[in-house]
C-alpha positions as CSV (number, residue, x, y, z in Angstrom):
1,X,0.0,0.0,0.0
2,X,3.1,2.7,0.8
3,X,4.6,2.2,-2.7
4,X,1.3,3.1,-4.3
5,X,0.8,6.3,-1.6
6,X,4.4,7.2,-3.3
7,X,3.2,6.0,-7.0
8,X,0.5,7.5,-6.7
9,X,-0.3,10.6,-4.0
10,X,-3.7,12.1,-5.6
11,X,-5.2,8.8,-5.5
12,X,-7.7,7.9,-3.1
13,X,-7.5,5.9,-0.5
14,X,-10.5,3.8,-1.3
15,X,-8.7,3.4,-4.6
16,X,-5.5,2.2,-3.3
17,X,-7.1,-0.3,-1.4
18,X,-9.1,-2.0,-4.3
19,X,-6.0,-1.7,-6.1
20,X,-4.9,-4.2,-3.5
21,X,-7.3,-6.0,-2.5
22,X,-7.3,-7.2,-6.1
23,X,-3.7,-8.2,-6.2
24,X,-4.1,-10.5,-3.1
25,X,-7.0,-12.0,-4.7
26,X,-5.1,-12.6,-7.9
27,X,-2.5,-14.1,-6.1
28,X,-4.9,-16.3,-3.9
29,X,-6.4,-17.7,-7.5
30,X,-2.5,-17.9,-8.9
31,X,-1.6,-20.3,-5.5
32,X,-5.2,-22.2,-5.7
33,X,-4.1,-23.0,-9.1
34,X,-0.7,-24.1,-8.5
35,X,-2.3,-26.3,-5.9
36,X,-4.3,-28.2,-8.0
37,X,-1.5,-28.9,-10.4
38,X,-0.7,-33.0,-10.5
């Protein structure tokens, strides 16, 4: 969340935090994948 506070200053907060709520759910889907892997 900090880097995108320095990427990004003007955006809201509310923003930020989709921004990243949406990385950890890609990465969630990314691991639940791997896990299912033979």
């Amino acid at each position: 969340m900090r880097n995108l506070e320095i990427a990004y200053p003007e955006m809201p907060h509310a923003e930020r935090a989709r921004i990243v709520d949406g990385v950890f759910r890609s990465i969630a889907r990314s691991i639940h994948a791997f896990a299912r892997f033979p």
